[in-house]
N, C-alpha and C positions, 0 to 999 in steps of 0.2 A: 711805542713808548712804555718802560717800568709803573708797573702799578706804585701806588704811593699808598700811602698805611694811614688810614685813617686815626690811628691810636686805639680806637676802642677793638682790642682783641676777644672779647667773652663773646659767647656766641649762647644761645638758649639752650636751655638743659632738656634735651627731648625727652629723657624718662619724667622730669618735674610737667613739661607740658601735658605728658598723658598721665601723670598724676599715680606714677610710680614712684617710691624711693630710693635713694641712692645707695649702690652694695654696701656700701661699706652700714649702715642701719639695719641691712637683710643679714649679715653675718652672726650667726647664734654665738651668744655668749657662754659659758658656764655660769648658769643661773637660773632657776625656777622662778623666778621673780618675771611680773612683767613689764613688759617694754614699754616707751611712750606711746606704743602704738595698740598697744593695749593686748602684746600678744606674748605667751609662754616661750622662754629662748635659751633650750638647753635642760642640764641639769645643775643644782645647784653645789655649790663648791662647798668641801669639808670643811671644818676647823681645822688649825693647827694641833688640837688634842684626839683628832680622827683621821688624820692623815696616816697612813702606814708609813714607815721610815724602817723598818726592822727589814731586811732581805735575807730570805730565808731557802733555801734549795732542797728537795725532797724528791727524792726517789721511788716511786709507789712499780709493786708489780703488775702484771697485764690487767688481773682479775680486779686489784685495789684499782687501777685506775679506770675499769670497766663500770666499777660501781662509780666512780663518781661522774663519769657521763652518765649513766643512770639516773644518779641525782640532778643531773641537770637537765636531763629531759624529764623527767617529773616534775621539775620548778616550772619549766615553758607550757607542761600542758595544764598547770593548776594558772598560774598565775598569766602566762602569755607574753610573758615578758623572758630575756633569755638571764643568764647568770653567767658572770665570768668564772672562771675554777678560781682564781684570786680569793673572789667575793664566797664562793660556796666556802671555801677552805678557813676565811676569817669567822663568817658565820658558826660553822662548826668548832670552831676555836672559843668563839665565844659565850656560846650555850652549853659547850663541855663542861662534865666535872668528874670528879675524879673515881665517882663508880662508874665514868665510861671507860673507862681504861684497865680499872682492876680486871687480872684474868678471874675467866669463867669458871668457876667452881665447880667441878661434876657431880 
């Protein structure tokens, strides 16, 4: 004889019974902010006046670009944290001025 359907189809949520959450809560957001669950999820997202929008292409020699991994293992061993060449590149952009550029006077 065909089983018959009792209607009630949900069935117990075994991560709820062992008192886990559901993926979709465990998914990190972009955001420093914390969660309901009282925990850090991410990093936090820019402004629209800190987003980069400008695309830019640059060509550096073996040497130029020897230095800037240089640079970025100096940032991982000071601070432990890594650096994208993006973020090194905006950095230095930023702090620039224009007697780093003037040539060198002998």
């Amino acid at each position: 004889m065909p089983k018959t359907s009792t209607g009630n189809t949900e069935r117990p949520n075994p991560l709820a019974e062992a008192g886990l959450r559901p993926k979709s809560a465990q998914i990190p957001h972009q955001t420093d902010k914390e969660d309901e669950y009282g925990e850090h999820r991410g990093r936090e997202l820019k402004s629209d006046e800190e987003r980069a929008t400008e695309k830019v292409t640059a060509y550096f020699t073996p040497p130029q670009y020897d230095k800037i991994e240089d640079l970025r293992k100096a940032h991982r061993k000071k601070t432990g944290k890594r650096i994208s060449v993006n973020a090194l590149l905006r950095r230095l952009v930023e702090n620039a001025t224009v007697e780093d550029i003037l040539p060198i006077e002998e």
